[in-house]
PLY file of the C-alpha trace (Angstrom):
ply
format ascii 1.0
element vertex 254
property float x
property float y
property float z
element edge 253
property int vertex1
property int vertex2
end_header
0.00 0.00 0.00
1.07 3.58 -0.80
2.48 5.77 1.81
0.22 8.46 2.64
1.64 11.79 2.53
0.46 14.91 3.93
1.15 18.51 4.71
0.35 21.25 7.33
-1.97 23.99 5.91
-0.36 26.37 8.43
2.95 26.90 6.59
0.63 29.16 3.94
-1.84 32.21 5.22
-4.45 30.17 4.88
-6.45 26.97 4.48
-7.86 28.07 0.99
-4.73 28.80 -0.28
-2.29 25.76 1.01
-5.58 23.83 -0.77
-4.79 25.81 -3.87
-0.95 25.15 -3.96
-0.68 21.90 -2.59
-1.71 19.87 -5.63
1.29 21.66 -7.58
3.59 19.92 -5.20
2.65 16.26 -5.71
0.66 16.94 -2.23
-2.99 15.54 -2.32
-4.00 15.07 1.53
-3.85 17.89 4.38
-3.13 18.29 8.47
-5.81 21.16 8.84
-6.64 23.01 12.05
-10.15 22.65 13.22
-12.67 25.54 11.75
-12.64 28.76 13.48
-16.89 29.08 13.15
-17.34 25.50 13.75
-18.56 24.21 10.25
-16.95 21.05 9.35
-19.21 20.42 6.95
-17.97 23.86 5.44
-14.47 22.60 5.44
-14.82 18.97 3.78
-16.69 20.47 0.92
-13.96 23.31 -0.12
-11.01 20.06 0.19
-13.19 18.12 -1.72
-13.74 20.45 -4.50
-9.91 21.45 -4.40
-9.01 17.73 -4.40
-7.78 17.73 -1.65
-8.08 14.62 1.55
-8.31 15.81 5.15
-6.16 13.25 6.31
-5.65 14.94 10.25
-7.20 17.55 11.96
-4.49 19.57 14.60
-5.31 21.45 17.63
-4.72 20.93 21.63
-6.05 19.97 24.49
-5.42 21.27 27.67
-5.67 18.40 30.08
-5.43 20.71 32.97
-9.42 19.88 34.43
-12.16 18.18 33.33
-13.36 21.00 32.05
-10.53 22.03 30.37
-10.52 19.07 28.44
-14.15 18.44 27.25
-13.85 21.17 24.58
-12.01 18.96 22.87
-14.20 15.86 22.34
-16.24 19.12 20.59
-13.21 18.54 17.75
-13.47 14.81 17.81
-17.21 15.20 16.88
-16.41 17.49 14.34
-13.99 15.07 12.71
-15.82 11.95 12.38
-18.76 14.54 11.13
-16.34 14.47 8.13
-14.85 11.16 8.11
-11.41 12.44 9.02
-10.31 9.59 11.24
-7.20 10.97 13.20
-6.67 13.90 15.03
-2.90 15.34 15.73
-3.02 17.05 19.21
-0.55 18.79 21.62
-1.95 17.40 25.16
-0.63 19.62 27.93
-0.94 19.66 31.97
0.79 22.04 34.34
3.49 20.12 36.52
1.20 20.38 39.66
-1.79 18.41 37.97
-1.01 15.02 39.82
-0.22 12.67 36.80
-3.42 9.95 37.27
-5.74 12.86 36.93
-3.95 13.41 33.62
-3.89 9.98 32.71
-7.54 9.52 33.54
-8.36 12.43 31.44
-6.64 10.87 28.43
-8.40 7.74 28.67
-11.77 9.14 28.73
-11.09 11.25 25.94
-9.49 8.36 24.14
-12.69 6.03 24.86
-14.67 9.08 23.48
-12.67 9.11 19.91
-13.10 5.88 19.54
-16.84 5.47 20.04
-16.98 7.82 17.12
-14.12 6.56 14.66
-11.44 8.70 15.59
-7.91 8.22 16.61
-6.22 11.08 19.15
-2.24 11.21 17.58
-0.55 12.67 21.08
2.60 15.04 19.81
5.53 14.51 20.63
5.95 17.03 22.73
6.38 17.25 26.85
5.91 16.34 29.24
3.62 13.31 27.62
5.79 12.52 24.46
8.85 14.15 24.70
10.54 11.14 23.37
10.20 7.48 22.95
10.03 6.16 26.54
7.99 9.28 28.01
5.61 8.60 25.24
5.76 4.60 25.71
4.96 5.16 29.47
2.18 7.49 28.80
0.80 5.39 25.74
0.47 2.41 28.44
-0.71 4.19 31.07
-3.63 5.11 29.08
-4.25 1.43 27.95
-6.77 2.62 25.06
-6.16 2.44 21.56
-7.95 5.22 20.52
-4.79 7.50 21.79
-1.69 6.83 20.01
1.56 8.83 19.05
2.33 11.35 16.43
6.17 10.93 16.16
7.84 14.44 14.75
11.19 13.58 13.55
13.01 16.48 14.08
11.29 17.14 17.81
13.21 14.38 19.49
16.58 16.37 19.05
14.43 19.99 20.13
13.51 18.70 23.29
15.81 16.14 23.82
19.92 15.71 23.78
21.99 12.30 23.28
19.66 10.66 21.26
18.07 10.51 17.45
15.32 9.83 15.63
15.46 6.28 14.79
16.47 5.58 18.16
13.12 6.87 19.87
11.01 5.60 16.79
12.11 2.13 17.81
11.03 2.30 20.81
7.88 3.33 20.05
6.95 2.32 16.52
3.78 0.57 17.81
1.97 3.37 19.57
2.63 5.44 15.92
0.10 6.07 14.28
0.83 9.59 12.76
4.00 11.37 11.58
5.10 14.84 11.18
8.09 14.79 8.92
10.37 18.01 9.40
14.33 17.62 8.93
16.70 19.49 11.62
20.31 20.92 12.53
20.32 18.07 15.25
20.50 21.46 18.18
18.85 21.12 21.12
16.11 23.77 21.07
17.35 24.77 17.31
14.60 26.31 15.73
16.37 25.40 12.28
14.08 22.60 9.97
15.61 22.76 6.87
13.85 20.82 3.83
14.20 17.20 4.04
16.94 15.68 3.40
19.71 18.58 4.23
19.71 17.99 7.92
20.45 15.42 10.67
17.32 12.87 10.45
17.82 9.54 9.04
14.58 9.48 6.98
15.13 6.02 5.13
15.74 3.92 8.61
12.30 5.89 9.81
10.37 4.59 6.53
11.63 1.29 7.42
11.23 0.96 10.83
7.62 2.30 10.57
6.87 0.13 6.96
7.83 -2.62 9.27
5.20 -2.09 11.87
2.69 -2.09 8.94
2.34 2.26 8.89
1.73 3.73 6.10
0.79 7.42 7.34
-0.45 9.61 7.53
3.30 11.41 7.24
2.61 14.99 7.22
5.32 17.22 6.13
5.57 19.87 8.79
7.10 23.37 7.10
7.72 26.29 9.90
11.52 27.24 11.83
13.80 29.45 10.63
14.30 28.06 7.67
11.66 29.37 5.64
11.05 32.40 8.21
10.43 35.37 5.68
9.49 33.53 2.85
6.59 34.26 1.02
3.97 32.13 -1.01
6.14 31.09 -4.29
9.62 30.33 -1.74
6.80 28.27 0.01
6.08 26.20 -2.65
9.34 25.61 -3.71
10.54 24.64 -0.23
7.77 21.73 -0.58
8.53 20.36 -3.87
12.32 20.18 -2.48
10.47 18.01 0.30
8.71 16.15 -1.88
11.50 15.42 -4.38
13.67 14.19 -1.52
10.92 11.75 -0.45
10.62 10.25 -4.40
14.38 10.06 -4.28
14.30 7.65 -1.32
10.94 5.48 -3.05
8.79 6.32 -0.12
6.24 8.71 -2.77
4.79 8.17 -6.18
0 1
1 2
2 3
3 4
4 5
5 6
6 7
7 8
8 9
9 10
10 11
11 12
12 13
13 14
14 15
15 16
16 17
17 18
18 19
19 20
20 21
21 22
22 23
23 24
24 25
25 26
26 27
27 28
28 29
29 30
30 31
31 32
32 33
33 34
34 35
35 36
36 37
37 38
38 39
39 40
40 41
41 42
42 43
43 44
44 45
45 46
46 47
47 48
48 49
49 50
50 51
51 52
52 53
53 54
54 55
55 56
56 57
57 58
58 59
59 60
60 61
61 62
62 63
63 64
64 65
65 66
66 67
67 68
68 69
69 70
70 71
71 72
72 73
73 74
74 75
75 76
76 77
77 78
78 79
79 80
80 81
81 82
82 83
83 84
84 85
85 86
86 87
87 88
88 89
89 90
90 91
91 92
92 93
93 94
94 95
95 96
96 97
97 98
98 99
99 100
100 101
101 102
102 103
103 104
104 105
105 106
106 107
107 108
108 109
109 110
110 111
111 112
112 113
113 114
114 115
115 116
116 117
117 118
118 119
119 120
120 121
121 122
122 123
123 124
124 125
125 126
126 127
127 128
128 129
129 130
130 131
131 132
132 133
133 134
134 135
135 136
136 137
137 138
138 139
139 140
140 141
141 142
142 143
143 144
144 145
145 146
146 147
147 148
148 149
149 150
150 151
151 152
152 153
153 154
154 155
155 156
156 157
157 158
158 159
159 160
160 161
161 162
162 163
163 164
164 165
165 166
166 167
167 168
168 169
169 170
170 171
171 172
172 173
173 174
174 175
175 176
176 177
177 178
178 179
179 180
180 181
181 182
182 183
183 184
184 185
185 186
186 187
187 188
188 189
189 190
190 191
191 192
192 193
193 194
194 195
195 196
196 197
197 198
198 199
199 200
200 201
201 202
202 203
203 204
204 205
205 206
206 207
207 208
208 209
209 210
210 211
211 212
212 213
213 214
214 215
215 216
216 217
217 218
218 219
219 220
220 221
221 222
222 223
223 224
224 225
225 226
226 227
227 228
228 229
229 230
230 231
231 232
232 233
233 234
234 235
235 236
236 237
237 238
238 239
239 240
240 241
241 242
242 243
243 244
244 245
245 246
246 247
247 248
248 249
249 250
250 251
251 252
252 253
């Protein structure tokens, strides 16, 4: 089966016009944030008609209370309104919210998404996911499958030192069951992604490794940092297709 490969609206202005430039690239599916007036409906139709497959939804959730959290399951309804059947999240708590309050919280939410079709993609971000074992311990904490990780490549050398890519994936690979693909310097806290392929992250072994856990994506190509700081639309676009053209050089896109 084909690898399915995605991209982040955000790196354009707006949704309407990453759906317009996308298809140039090669890129046919979309990470897109959930809809500021709350019409899903709205949103599925303008992919659809611009070819385009919401493959993820991103947002947050703030794990903080109960109450915190339950605007979220307000997102998961809204994606399997419109059959998009993961949804990439950055879960956060403060340090003083005792951890099994956290963990409780995640199941719940987790139980919710998957009474409706939907699969929560936890980022890999702290203090949940900051790299293969936090995100292993969280993962079976929760005990539910309908919370899994989103493994960013270049995130495990932001937020962590001594360690790579491929080394967390392994530990991890399956929990995975989104990717954000984004290339780095290999510095810790380096804002620096460069396009794929030019930096530090061994993106053949993480095909691999994930192609032999049975993944096929989404990967969503993740385009923000320094690198393309200042850039406008048409330096946009050509900082994909490098992307893209790095991923049919290693066979991993059509």
């Amino acid at each position: 089966m084909a690898n399915i490969i995605s991209c982040r609206t955000a790196m354009f202005n707006s949704v309407e016009e990453a759906f317009s430039r996308f298809p140039e690239t090669g890129i046919r599916a979309a990470e897109v944030p959930p809809p500021a007036d709350g019409n899903y409906r709205a949103l599925g139709d303008r992919a659809g008609r611009a070819g385009i497959t919401i493959a993820t939804l991103a947002t947050h959730v703030d794990l903080t209370s109960d109450e915190t959290t339950k605007p979220f399951w307000s997102v998961i309804d809204g994606a399997a309104s419109i059959r998009v059947p993961k949804i990439f999240v950055s879960a956060q708590a403060p340090d003083d919210v005792p951890r099994e309050q956290v963990i409780r919280r995640l199941h719940n939410t987790a139980a919710y998404a998957a009474e409706h079709g939907v699969t929560v993609c936890m980022e890999t971000h702290p203090p949940l996911g900051t790299n293969g074992d936090v995100a292993r311990a969280t993962l079976i904490a929760v005990n539910h499958p309908g919370l899994r990780f989103n493994f960013d490549t270049a995130n495990i050398y932001y937020y962590n030192q001594g360690t790579d890519s491929v080394t967390e994936l392994r530990k991890v690979a399956g929990f995975v069951a989104a990717v954000h693909l984004k290339d780095t310097d290999g510095g810790y806290h380096s804002p620096n992604f460069p396009a794929l392929g030019t930096g530090v992250v061994d993106f053949p072994s993480v095909f691999q490794t994930l192609a032999n856990s049975g993944f096929t994506g989404p990967y969503t190509l993740e385009v923000e940092g320094a690198a393309v700081d200042g850039f406008d639309v048409a330096q946009r676009v050509t900082f994909l297709q490098k992307c893209v053209a790095y991923l049919r050089k290693i066979g991993v896109m059509p």
